[in-house]
C-alpha positions in Angstrom: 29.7 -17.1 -18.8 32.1 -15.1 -16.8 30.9 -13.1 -13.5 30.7 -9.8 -12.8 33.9 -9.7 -11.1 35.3 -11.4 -13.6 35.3 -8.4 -16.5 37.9 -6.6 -15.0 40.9 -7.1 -17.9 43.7 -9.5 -16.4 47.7 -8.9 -17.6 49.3 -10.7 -19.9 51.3 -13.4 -18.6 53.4 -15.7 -20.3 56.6 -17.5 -20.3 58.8 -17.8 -23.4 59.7 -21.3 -24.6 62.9 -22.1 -26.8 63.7 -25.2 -28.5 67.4 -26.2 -29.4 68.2 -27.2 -32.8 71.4 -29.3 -33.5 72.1 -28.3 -37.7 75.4 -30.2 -39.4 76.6 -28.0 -42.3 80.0 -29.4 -43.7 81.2 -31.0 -41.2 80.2 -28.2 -38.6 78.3 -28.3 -35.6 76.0 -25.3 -35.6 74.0 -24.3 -32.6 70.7 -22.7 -33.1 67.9 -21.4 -30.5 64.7 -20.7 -31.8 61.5 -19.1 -30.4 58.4 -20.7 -31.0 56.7 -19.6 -34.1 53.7 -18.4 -32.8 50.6 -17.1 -35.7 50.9 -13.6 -36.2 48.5 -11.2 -34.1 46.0 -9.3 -35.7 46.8 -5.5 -35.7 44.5 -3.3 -35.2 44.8 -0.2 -37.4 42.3 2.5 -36.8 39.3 2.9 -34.1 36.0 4.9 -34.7 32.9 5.8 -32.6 29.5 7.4 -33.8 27.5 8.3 -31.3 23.6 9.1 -32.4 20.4 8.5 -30.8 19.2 6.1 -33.2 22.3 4.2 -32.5 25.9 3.9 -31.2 28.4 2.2 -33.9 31.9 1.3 -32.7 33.8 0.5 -35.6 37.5 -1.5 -35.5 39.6 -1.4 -38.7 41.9 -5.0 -38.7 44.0 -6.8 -41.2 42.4 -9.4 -41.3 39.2 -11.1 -40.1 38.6 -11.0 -36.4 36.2 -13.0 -34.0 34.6 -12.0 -31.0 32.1 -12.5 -28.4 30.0 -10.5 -26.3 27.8 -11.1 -23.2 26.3 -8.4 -21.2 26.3 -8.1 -17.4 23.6 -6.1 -15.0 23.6 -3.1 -11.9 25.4 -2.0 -13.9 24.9 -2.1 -17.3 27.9 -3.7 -19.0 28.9 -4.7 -22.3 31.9 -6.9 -22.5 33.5 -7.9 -25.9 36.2 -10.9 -26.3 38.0 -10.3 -28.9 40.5 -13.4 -30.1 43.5 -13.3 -31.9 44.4 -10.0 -30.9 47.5 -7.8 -29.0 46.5 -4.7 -26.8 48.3 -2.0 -29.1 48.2 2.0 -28.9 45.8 2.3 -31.3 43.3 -0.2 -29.0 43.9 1.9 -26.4 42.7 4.8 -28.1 39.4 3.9 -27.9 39.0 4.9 -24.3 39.8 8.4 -25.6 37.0 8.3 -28.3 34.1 8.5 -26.3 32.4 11.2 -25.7 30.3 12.4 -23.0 27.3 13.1 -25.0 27.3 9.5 -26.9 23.6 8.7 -25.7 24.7 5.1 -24.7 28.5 4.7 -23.8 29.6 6.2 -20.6 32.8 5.5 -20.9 35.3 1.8 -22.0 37.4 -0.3 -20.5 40.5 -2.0 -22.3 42.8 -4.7 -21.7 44.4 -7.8 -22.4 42.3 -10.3 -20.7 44.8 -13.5 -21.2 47.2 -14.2 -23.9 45.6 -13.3 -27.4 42.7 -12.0 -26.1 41.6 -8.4 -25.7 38.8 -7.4 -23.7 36.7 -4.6 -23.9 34.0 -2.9 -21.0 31.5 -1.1 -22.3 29.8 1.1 -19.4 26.5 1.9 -20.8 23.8 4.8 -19.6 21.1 2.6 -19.9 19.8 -0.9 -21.7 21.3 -1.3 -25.2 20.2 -4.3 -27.9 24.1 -4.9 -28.9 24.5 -6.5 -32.7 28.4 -7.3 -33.6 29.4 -8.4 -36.7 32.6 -8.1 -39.3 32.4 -6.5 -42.6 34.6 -7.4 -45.6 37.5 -5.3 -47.0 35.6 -2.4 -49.1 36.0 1.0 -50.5 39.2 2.3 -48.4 38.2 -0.1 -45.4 40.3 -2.9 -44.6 38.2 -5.7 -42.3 36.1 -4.4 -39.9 34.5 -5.1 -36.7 31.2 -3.5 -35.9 29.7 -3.4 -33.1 26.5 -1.6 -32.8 24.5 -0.7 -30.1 20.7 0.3 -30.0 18.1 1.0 -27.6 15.8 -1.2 -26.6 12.8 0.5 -27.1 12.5 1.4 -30.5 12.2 5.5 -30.8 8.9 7.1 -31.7 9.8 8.7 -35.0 6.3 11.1 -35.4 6.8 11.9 -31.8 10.5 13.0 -32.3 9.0 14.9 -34.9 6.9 16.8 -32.8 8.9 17.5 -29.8 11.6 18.6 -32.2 9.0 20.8 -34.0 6.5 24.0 -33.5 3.3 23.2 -35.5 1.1 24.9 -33.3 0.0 28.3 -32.0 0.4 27.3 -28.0 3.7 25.9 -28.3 2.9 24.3 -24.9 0.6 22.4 -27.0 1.7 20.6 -30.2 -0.7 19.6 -32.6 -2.0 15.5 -32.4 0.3 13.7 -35.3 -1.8 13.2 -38.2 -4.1 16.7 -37.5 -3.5 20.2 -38.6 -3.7 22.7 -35.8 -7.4 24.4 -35.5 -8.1 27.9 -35.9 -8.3 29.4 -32.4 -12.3 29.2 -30.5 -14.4 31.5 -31.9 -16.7 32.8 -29.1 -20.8 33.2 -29.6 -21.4 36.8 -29.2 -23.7 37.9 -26.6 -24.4 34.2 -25.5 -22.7 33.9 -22.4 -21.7 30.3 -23.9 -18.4 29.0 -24.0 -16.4 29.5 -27.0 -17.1 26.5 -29.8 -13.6 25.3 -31.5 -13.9 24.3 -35.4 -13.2 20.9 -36.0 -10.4 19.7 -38.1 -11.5 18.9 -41.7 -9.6 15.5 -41.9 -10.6 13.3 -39.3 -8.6 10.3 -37.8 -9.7 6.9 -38.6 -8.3 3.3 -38.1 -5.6 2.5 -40.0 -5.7 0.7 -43.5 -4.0 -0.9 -45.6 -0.6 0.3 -47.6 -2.2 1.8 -50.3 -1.5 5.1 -51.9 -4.1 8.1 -50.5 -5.9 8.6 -54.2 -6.6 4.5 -54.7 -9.0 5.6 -51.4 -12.5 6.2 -51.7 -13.0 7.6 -48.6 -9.8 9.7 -48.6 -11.1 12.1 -51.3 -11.9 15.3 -50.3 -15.9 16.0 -50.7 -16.3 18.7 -54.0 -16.1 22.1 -53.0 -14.3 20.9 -49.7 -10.7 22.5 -48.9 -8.3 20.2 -46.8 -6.0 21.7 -44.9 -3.8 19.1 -42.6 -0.5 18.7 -42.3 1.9 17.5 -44.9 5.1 15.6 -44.5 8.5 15.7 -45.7 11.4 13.2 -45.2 14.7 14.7 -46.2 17.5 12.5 -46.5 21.1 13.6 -46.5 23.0 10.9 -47.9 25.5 9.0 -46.7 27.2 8.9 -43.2 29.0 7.7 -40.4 31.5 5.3 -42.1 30.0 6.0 -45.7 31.8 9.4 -46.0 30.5 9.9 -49.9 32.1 11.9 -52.6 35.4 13.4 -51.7 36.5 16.6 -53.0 39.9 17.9 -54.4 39.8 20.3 -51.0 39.4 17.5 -48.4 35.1 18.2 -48.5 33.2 15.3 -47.9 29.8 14.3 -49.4 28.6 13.5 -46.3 28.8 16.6 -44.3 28.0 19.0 -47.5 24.2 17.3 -47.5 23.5 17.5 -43.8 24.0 21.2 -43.9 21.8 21.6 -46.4 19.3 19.3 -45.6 19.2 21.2 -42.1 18.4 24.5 -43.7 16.3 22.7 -46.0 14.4 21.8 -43.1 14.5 25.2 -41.4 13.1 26.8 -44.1 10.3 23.8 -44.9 9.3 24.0 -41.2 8.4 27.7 -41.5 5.7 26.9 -43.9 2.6 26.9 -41.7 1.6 23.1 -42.6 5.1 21.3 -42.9 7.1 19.7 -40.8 9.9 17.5 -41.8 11.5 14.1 -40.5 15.3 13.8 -41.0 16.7 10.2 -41.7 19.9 11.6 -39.8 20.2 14.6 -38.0 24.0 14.2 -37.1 27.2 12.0 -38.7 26.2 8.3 -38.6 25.5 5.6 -41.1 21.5 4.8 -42.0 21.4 1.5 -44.1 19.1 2.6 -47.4 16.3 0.3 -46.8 16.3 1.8 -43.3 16.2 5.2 -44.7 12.8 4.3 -47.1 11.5 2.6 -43.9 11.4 5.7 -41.8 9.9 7.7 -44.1 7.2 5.5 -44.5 6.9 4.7 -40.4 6.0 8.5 -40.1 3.9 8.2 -43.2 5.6 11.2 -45.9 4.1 12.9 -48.5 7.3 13.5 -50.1 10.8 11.6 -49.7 13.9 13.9 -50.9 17.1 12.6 -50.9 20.1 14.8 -51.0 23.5 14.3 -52.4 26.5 16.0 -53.7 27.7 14.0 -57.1 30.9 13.3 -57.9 32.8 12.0 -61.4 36.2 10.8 -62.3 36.6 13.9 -64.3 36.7 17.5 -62.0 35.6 18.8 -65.0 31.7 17.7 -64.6 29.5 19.7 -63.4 26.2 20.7 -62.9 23.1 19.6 -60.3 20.5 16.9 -61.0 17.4 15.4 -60.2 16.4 11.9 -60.5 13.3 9.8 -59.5 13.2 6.0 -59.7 12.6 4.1 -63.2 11.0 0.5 -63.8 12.5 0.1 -67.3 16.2 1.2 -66.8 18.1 4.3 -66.4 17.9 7.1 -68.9 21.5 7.4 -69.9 24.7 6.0 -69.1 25.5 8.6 -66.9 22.3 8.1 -64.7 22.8 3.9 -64.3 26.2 4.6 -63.4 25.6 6.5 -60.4 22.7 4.7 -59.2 25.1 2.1 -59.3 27.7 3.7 -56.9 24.9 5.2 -54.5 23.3 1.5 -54.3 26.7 0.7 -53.2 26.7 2.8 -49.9 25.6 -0.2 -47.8 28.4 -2.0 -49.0 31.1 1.3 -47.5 28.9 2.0 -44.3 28.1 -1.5 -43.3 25.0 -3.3 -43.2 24.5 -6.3 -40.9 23.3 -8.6 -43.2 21.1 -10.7 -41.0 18.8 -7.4 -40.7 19.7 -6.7 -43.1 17.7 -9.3 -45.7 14.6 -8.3 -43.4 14.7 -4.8 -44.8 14.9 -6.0 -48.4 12.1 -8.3 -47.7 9.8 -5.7 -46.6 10.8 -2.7 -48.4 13.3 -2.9 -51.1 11.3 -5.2 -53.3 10.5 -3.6 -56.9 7.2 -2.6 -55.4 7.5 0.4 -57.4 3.9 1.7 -58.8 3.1 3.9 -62.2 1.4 6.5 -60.0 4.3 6.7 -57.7 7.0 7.7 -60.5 4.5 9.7 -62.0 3.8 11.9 -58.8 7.5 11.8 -58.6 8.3 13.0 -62.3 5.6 16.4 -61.1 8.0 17.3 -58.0 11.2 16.3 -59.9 10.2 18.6 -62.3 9.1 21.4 -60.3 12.3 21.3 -58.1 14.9 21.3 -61.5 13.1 23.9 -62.8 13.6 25.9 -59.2 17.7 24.9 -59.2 18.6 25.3 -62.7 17.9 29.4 -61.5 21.5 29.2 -59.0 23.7 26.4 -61.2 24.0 25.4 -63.8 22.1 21.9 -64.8 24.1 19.0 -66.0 20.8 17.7 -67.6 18.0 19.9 -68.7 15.5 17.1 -67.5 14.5 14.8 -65.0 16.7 11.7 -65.1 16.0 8.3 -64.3 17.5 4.9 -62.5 17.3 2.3 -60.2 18.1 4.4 -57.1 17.3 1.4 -54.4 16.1 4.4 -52.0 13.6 5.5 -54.3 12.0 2.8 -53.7 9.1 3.8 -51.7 5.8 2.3 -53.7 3.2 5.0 -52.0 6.0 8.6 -51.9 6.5 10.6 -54.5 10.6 10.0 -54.2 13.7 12.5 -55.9 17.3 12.3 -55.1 18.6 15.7 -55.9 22.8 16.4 -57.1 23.0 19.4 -55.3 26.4 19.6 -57.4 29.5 18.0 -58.8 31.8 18.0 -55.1 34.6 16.8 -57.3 34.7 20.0 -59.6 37.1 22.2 -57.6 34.4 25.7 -58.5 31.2 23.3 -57.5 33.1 21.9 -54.5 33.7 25.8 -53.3 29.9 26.4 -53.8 28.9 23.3 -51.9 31.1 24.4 -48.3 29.9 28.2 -49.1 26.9 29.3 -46.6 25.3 31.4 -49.3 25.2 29.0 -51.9 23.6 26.3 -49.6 21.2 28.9 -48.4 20.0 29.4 -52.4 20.0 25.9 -53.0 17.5 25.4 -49.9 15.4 27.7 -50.7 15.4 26.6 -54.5 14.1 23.1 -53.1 11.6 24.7 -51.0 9.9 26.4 -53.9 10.1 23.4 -56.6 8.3 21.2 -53.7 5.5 24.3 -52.9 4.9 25.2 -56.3 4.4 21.0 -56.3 2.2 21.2 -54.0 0.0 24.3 -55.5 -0.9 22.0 -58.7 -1.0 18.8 -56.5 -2.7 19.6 -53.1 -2.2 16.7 -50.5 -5.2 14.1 -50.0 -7.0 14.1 -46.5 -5.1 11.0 -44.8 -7.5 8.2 -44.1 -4.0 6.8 -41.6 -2.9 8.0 -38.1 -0.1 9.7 -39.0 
């Protein structure tokens, strides 16, 4: 392994070599030189960087299939990446320029060709990073890639993101405990000379148990007569990301960017409900694997998981907005199974590493699907249709169904909402329009409240 002072990139140097050739064509003497016929180097054809505190990708778009090595070298903290088979080019070098100052983990790169067909590259990192590098395969518009991506170490506190990003209580000095509801304020004894006595929460905190849904719980149900007021959680998902731009439309829109503005006033408008807060499974323009996505929601313990997206069609004459929960028996139409199909794809465009990536199917995308779970989700699917088909048009007058892989939560109620068809030129125009976005939020919020009015949230028996 090289030293420290061994990272800084070397020059290129190298001396040609020619052979002479001697060649007798009719009777002629002919004269040739020839340089060596080296293999072709690798070209490097476009460089990306998405910076996000969950995790840094660094994405390099090749012509063909590249390998590379990485070690990573203390005080400071240093990545340095080997890449073989390569040529420094202008594009290469661009990389420097991508960086940006706010990227949570790269301070700034280093590139250059460390000997002949190598280029290295210096990361400078802000602090500890658990790198993972691997290649992807030529898919959607992507040639080869290389991927490197680079995580913190410690893995983030999602419910305590949650809360320092949120106000759920009165004293916003003071946010509420995760997994309580925030007291009523002390009520004092009059004429006493006591100290005021606080009312208790009604659902208490106990050791955690099992993955089992809430209702399957003895002790989780409420005693009769007994109100339970806690707090009830939400994980919207904008779909899509980072290299997995989505749906394009005929105007340049991109999937991608349509559902995180909505999801963000979605989350606005859920979070000024005085017992909701919301978890986002990205907050800003990077890639989120689908198991990944399912998994968070279910690390901060949701009561309801919406995913949004903005369909799409090879005929810009369909329109309309959807809703779809998961089925066990098929999709519902044609229609429905086909785009199940294309969003279970998404790995595939924004890159998965598949070592991890066979951990996450392990553990979460098994067909661990339960009756009670598509039938809670059928209620909110339902309630939220009924709430969108009032600002567009509905391209089904009914709940679909399919084998949406992040649906596949066993113990959250689950949807995936077309907010509309980005690749109808009029629907595409609604979808970048502020106002429309606005009505569609606050469509969603009223399907999932009036969801909530005829199916009140259990006390949780978990830490949330």
């Amino acid at each position: 392994m090289p030293s420290p002072s061994q990272i800084r990139p070397e020059p290129l140097i190298s001396s040609p070599i020619t052979r002479r050739t001697v060649l007798k064509a009719g009777g002629t003497l002919l004269l040739s030189v020839f340089a060596p016929m080296s293999a072709m180097a690798a070209q490097i054809l476009a460089v990306r960087v998405w910076p996000a505190e969950d995790y840094t990708r660094v994405t390099l778009e090749n012509d063909s299939i590249l390998k590379a090595t990485h070690f990573i070298v203390k005080d400071p903290e240093r990545l340095v990446v080997d890449i073989e088979g390569l040529e420094l080019n202008p594009t290469l070098k661009g990389l420097v320029a991508k960086i940006q100052s706010n990227d949570p983990y790269i301070k700034q790169v280093r590139v250059g060709q460390n000997r002949p067909n190598v280029v290295r590259l210096v990361f400078d990192l802000k602090e500890e990073v658990t790198p993972q590098l691997f290649t992807l395969p030529p898919a959607g518009s992507y040639n080869h890639r290389l991927i490197f991506d680079l995580y913190p170490v410690h893995e983030p506190d999602l419910i305590a993101q949650m809360i320092e990003k949120g106000d759920w209580s009165s004293d916003p000095a003071k946010p509420p405990m995760a997994g309580t509801h925030t007291p009523p304020p002390a009520l004092p004894l009059p004429d006493s000379g006591k100290p005021p006595v606080a009312v208790a929460p009604v659902a208490p905190i106990v050791p955690p148990l099992p993955d089992i849904r809430p209702e399957q719980r003895p002790e989780a149900r409420p005693l009769p007569g007994q109100k339970v007021v806690r707090m009830i959680t939400i994980a919207l998902d904008p779909g899509h990301g980072g290299e997995d731009p989505g749906a394009m439309g005929s105007k340049g829109s991109r999937e991608k960017d349509v559902v995180l503005a909505i999801a963000k006033r979605l989350k606005t408008k859920l979070e000024l409900q005085p017992n909701m807060r919301v978890m986002l499974t990205r907050d800003a323009d990077f890639f989120v694997p689908l198991g990944m996505r399912v998994e968070k929601a279910r690390k901060v313990q949701a009561d309801l998981f919406v995913s949004i997206h903005a369909d799409a069609f090879i005929q810009p004459t369909a329109r309309g907005s959807s809703v779809f929960v998961l089925s066990e028996k098929g999709a519902t139409s044609t229609a429905a199974r086909w785009l199940a199909n294309k969003e279970n794809q998404a790995d595939l465009i924004g890159g998965v590493n598949v070592k991890n990536h066979d951990k996450q199917l392990a553990s979460v995308l098994l067909d661990l699907s339960t009756t009670a779970q598509i039938n809670d989700s059928m209620k909110l699917g339902k309630a939220v249709l009924r709430e969108i088909g009032g600002i567009n048009r509905l391209h089904k007058g009914s709940v679909e169904q399919a084998g949406f892989a992040v649906l596949k939560a066993p113990d959250i109620p689950s949807i995936l909402i077309e907010t509309a068809f980005i690749s109808n030129p009029e629907e595409e125009a609604k979808l970048t329009d502020n106002g429309y976005q606005d009505q569609m939020a606050d469509a969603i919020v009223t399907g999932i409240k009036n969801y909530f009015a005829k199916n009140p949230p259990l006390a949780k028996s978990r830490l949330t």
